[in-house]
C-alpha positions as CSV (number, residue, x, y, z in Angstrom):
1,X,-8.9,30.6,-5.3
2,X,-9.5,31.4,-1.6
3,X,-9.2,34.3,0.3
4,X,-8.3,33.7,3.5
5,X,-4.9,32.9,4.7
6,X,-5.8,29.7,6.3
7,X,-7.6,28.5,3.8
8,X,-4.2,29.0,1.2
9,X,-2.5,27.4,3.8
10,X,-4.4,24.4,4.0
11,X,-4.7,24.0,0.1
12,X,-0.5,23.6,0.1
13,X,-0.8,21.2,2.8
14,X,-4.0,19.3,1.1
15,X,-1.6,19.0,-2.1
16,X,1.2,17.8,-0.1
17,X,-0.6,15.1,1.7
18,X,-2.5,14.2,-1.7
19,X,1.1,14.0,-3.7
20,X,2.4,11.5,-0.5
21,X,-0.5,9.3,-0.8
22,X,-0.4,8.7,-4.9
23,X,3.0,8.1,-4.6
24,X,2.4,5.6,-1.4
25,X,-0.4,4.2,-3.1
26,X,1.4,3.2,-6.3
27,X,3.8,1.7,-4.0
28,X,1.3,-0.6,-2.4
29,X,0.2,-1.6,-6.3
30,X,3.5,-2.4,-7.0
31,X,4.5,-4.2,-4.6
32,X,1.7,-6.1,-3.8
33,X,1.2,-7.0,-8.0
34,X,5.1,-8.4,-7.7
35,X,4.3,-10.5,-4.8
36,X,1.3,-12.6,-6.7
37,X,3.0,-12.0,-9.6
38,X,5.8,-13.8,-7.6
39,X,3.9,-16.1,-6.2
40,X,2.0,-17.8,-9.0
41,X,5.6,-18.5,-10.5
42,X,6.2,-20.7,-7.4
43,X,9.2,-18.9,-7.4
44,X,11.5,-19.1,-4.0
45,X,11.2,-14.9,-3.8
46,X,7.8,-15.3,-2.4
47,X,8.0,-14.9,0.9
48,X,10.3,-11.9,0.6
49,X,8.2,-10.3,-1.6
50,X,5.3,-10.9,0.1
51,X,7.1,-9.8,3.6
52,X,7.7,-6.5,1.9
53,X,4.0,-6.3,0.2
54,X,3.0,-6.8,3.8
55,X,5.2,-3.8,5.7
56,X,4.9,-1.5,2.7
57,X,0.6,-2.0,3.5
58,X,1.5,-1.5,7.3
59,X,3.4,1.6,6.5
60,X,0.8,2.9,4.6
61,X,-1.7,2.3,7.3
62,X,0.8,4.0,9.9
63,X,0.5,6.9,7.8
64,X,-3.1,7.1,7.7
65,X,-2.9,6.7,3.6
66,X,-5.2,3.5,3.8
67,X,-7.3,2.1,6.8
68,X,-6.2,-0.3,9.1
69,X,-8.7,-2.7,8.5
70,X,-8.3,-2.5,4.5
71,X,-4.4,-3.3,4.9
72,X,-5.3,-5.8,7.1
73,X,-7.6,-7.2,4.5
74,X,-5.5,-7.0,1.7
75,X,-2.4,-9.1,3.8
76,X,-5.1,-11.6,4.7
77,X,-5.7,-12.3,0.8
78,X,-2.1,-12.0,-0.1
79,X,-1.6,-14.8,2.2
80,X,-4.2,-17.0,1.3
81,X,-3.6,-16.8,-2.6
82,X,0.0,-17.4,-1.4
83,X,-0.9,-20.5,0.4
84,X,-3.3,-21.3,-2.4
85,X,-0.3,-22.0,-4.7
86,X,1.9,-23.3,-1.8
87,X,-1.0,-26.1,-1.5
């Protein structure tokens, strides 16, 4: 346990930030899991779930939760399984 007062302080806020970003980051698993899982049923959902796969990763990157370039990588897969079933 620290000493130093800014040192507690930044422990609460390390906890804080850590707590946001599980809970953001089961989001993005979720999300993104019902939008193949949407998407290999062919169902007409799709795009509407992978629409909010795809602002749910934007958010996160926003944030700072995940990196710009690994949301941008993980819409750029969604899409292309999506049009690999469309196809």
């Amino acid at each position: 346990m620290a000493n130093i007062k800014s040192q507690i302080k930044r422990n609460r806020t390390n906890e804080a930030h850590r707590l946001r970003n599980k809970a953001v980051k089961s989001e993005l698993k979720t999300r993104v899991k019902a939008a193949v899982k949407v998407a290999d049923a062919r169902d007409e959902s799709a795009l509407d779930a992978l629409q909010l796969a795809q602002k749910r990763l934007d958010m996160a990157a926003a944030k700072g939760v995940i990196h710009k370039n690994q949301a941008s990588r993980r819409k750029s897969r969604l899409m292309k399984r999506l049009n690999q079933v469309e196809g």
